[in-house]
C-alpha positions in Angstrom: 127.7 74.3 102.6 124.3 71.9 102.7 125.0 71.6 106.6 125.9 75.8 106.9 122.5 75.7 105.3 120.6 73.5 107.6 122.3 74.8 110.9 120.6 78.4 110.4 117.3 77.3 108.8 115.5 78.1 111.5 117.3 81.5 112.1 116.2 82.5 108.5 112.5 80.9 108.6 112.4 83.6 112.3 113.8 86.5 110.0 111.4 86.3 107.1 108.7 85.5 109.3 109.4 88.9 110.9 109.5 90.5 107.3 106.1 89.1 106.7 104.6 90.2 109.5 105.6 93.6 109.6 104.9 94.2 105.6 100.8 92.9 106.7 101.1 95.2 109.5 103.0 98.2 108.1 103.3 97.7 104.6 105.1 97.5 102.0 106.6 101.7 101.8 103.4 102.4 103.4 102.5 106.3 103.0 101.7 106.0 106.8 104.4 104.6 108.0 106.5 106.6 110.7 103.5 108.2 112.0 103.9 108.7 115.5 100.0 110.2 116.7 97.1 110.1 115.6 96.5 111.1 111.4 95.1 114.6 110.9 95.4 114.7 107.6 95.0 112.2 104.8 95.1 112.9 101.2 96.0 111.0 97.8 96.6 108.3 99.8 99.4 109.9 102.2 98.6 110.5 106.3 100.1 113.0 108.4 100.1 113.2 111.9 100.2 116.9 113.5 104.2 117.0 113.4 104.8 115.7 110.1 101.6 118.0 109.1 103.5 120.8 110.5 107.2 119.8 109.1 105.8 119.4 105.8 104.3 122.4 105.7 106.2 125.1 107.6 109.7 124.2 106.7 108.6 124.9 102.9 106.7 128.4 103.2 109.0 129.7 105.6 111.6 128.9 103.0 109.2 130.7 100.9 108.8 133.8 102.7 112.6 134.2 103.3 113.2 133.7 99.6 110.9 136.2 99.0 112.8 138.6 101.7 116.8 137.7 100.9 116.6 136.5 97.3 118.0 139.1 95.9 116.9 138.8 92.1 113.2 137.8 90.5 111.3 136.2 93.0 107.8 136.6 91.0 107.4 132.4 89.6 107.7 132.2 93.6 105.3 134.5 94.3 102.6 133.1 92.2 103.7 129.5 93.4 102.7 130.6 96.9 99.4 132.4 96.1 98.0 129.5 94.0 98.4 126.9 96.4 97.3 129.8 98.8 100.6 131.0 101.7 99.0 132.4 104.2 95.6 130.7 104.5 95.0 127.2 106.7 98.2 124.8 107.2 95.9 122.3 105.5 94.8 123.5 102.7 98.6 124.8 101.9 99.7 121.1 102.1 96.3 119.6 100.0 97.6 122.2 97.6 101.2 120.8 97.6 100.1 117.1 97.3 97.6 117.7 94.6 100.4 119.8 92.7 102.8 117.2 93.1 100.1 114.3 92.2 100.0 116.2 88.7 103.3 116.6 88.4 103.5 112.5 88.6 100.5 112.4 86.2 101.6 114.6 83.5 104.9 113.4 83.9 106.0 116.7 84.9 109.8 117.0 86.1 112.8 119.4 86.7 116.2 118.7 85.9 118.7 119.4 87.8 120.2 121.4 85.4 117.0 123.5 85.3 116.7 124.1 89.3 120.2 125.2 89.4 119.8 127.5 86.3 116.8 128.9 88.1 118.6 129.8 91.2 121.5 131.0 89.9 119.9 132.9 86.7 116.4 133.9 88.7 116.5 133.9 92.2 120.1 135.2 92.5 120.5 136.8 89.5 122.0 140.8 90.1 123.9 143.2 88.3 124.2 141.1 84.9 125.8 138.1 87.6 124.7 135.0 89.9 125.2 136.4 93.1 127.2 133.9 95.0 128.0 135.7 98.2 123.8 136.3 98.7 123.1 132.9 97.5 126.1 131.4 100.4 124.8 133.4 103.1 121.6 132.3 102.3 122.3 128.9 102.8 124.6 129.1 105.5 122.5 131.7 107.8 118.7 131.8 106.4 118.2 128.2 105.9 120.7 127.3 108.6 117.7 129.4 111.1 115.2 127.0 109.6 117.0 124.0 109.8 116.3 123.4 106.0 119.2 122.4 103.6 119.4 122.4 100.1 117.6 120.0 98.8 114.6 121.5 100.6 115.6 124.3 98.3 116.3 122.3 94.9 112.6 120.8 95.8 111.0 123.9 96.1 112.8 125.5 92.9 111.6 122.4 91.3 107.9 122.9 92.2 107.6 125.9 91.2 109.5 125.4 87.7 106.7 122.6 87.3 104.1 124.6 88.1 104.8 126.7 85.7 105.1 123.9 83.0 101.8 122.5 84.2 100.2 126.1 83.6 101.7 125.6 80.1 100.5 122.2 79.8 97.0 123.1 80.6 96.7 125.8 78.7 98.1 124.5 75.3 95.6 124.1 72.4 93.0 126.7 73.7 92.9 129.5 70.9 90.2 131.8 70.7 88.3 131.8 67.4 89.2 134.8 65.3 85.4 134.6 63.9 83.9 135.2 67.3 86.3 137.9 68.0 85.8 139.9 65.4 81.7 139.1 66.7 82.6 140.3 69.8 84.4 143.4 68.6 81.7 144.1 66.1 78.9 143.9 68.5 81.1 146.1 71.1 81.6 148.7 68.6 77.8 148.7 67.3 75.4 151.6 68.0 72.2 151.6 67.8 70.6 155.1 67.0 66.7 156.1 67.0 64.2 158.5 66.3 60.6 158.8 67.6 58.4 159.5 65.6 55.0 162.0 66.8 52.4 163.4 65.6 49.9 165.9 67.3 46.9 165.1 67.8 45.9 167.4 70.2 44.1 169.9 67.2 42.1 167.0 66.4 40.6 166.3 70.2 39.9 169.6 70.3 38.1 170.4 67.3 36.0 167.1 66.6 34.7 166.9 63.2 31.2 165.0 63.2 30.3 162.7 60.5 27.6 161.6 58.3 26.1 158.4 58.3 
């Protein structure tokens, strides 16, 4: 065994060597490694060059849109998922959007089981008649995302986004209760009117006819 040992030394000092090298180099699960052109977008410590820019973004709000289009039950969490990290404005500000919902997610320890995804697919996105809608939710797969080359875990991500969104909304809005003394404040003061009456008195008798005075 001690001379297996010593008769590939050198073969394993070349190997981690390499390993060394290339984690100074590359690093360790860099964000930026596998970038293949120049970055064009950097954010929260991850780079993009143009085609994983583009991947990362258009794969996920076409999903979106055809969601929108085919799902054939309540599509309205996905609605407001795409207009708050803004579908349909600049590629870049769609995936800053993403990344800083997903940095929030990791903050607040945000998450989505997997029970709840599929719930939400079946019960939400595919829910008709009183029924998950299987047949809509295979074509779906099979023809829709098939077009996009997206598969679904690309789905079960985005499901899970937007469930965590709305959990974050929660999050965020917990605690904040409006003081029942300044409401009724504000209703009083809304309700208050405020009448008047002018008082006059003529004087015009008195300019005319001018009374004159003894010293």
């Amino acid at each position: 065994m001690l001379e297996t040992f010593r008769k590939y030394t050198i073969s394993m000092i070349v190997v981690l060597v390499v390993v060394f090298v290339g984690l100074v180099f590359f690093g360790a699960g860099s964000s930026g490694f596998g970038i293949s052109g120049p970055a064009v977008l950097e954010a929260y410590g991850r780079k993009f060059d143009q085609r994983q820019l583009r991947k990362f973004e258009e794969r996920h709000t076409r999903l979106i849109t055809r969601l929108s289009l085919s799902a054939p039950g309540d599509t309205q969490a996905l609605g407001e998922y795409a207009r708050i990290l803004g579908l349909g404005g600049s590629s870049k500000d769609f995936v800053i959007n993403r990344l800083t919902l997903q940095k929030a997610m990791a903050d607040f320890g945000l998450q989505a089981s997997t029970a709840e995804v599929e719930s939400f697919i079946k019960e939400t996105l595919f829910w008709q008649d009183s029924g998950f809608n299987v047949v809509a939710y295979d074509d779906f797969v099979k023809v829709e995302m098939g077009a996009l080359g997206a598969t679904v875990k690309n789905l079960n991500e985005l499901v899970a986004e937007v469930i965590c969104l709305t959990k974050l909304q929660e999050v965020l809005s917990a605690g904040i209760e409006v003081s029942r003394d300044l409401t009724k404040i504000d209703m009083l003061s809304a309700q208050q009117r405020i009448t008047y009456d002018v008082l006059s008195y003529p004087v015009t008798g008195f300019r005319d006819k001018p009374t004159s005075t003894k010293c």
